[in-house]
C-alpha positions in Angstrom: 106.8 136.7 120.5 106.2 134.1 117.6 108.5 133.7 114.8 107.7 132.6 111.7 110.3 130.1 110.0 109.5 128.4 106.3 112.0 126.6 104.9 111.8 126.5 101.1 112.8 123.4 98.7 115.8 124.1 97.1 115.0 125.1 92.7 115.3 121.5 91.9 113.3 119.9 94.1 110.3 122.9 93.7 110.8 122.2 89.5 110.7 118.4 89.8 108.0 118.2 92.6 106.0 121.5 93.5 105.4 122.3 89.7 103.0 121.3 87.3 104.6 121.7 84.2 106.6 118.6 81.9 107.9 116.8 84.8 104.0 115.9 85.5 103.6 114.4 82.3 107.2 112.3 83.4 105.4 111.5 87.0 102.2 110.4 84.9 104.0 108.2 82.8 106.1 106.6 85.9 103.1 106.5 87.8 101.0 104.4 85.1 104.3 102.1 84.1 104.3 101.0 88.0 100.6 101.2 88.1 100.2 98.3 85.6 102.6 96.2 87.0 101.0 96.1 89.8 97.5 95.8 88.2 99.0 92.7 86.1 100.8 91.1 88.7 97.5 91.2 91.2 95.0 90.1 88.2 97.3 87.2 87.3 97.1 86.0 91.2 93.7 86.2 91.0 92.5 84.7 88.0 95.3 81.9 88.5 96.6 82.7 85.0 100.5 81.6 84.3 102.6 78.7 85.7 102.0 78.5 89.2 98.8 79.3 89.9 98.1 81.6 93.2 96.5 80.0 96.2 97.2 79.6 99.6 99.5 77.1 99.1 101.3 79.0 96.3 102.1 81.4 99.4 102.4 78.8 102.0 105.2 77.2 100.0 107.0 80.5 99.5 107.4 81.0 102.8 108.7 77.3 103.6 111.3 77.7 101.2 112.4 81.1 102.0 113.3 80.2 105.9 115.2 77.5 105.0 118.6 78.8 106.1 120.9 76.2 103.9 124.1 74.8 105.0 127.4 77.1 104.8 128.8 78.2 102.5 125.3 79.2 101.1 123.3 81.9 102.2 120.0 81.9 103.3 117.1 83.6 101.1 116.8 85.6 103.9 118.7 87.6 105.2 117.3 89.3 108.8 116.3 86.8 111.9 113.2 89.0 112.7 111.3 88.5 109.2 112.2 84.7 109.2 110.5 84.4 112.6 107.6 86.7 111.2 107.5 84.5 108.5 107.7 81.4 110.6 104.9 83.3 113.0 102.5 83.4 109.9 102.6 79.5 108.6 101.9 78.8 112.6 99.0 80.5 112.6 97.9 79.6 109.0 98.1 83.0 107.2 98.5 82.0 104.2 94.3 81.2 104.0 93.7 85.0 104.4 97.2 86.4 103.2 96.9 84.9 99.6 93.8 86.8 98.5 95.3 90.3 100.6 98.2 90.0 98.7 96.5 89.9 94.9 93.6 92.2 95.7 96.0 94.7 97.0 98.4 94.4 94.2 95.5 95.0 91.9 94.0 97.9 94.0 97.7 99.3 94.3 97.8 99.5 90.4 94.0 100.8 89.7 94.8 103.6 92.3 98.4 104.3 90.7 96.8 104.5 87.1 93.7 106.6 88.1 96.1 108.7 90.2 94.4 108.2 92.9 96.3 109.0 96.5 99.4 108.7 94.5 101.5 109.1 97.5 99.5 106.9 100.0 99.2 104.1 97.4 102.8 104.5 96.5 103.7 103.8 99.9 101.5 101.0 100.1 103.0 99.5 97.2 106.7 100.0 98.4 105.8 98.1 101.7 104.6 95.2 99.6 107.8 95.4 97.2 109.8 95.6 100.7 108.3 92.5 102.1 109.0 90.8 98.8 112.6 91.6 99.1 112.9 90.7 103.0 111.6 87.6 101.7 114.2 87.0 99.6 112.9 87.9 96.2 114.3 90.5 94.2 112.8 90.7 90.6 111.9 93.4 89.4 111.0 94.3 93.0 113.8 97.2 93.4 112.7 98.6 90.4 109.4 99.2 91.6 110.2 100.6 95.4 112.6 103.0 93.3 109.7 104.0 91.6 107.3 104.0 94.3 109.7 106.6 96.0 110.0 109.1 93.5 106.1 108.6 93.4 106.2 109.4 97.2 108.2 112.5 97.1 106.5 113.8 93.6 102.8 113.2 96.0 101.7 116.7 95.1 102.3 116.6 91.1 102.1 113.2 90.2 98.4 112.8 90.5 97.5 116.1 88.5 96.8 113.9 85.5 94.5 111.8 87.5 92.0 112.2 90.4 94.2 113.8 92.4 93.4 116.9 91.0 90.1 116.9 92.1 90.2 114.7 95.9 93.8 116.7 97.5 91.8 119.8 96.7 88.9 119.0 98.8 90.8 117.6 101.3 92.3 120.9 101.5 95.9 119.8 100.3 98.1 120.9 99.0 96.5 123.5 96.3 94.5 124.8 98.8 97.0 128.3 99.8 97.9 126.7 103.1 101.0 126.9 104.6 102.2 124.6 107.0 105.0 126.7 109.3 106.7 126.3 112.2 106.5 128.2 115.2 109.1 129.4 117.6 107.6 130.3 121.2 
């Protein structure tokens, strides 16, 4: 005998992220205010705009100066053993050639899907693993700002990209406007 078991989001969570109503309009607005900082900070790598133009070296230097680990009592930039030897592995291998452009063209696509509301929550969670790197790395900016964002994003998936082409792709992908019910079964 199967049993049938569906476990339904508590009133808040099925108002702020199940429902189109005015909490869209507050995802759209969110969505579109990360969107195009993302679109300006991967168009300002590209076209070199601002004072430190972006290149490879622009990244390779980054890098260098964010495994230093300084003497005591300063802290190094960062903070975890692993990323510094990731980091470390990518100026070995001379990354930085390949990893400069990846990094601006997908802060740029991150912020054209974001505003067309495209994939919200895929590109959302594309966009917080960048802002996560940035932090491992030793930046935070405006960085935390954005991951926040890109969560609430991320957990808004279904509503967020009803103003956008959302609407119109989850649909024929058969999710999540489509009437089905994902349930779990008890043999």
């Amino acid at each position: 005998m199967t049993k049938r078991i569906i476990i339904k989001n508590p009133l808040i969570a099925q108002k702020l992220f199940d429902e189109i109503g005015a909490w869209s309009f507050v995802w759209l607005g969110l969505r579109i205010y990360l969107g195009w900082l993302w679109l300006e900070a991967g168009w300002n790598k590209i076209i070199g705009s601002g004072a430190h133009p972006w290149n490879s070296d622009s990244i390779l230097n980054f890098w260098q100066k964010a495994i230093i680990i300084p003497a005591a009592p300063a802290r190094p930039a960062i903070a975890y053993d692993w990323y510094r030897t990731f980091l470390e592995f990518l100026i070995q291998i001379r990354a930085e050639s390949w990893m400069a452009p990846l990094v601006a063209w997908g802060e740029l696509l991150v912020g054209i899907t974001l505003i067309a509301g495209i994939f919200v929550g895929i590109t959302a969670a594309i966009g917080a693993f960048m802002n996560m790197n940035f932090m491992l790395a030793g930046t935070a900016s405006i960085n935390p700002v954005m991951l926040l964002f890109a969560i609430i994003l991320m957990l808004a998936w279904k509503t967020a990209g009803w103003w956008g082409f959302d609407r119109w792709l989850l649909p024929r992908l058969g999710i999540p406007w489509s009437g089905v019910i994902i349930e779990k079964i008890d043999v």
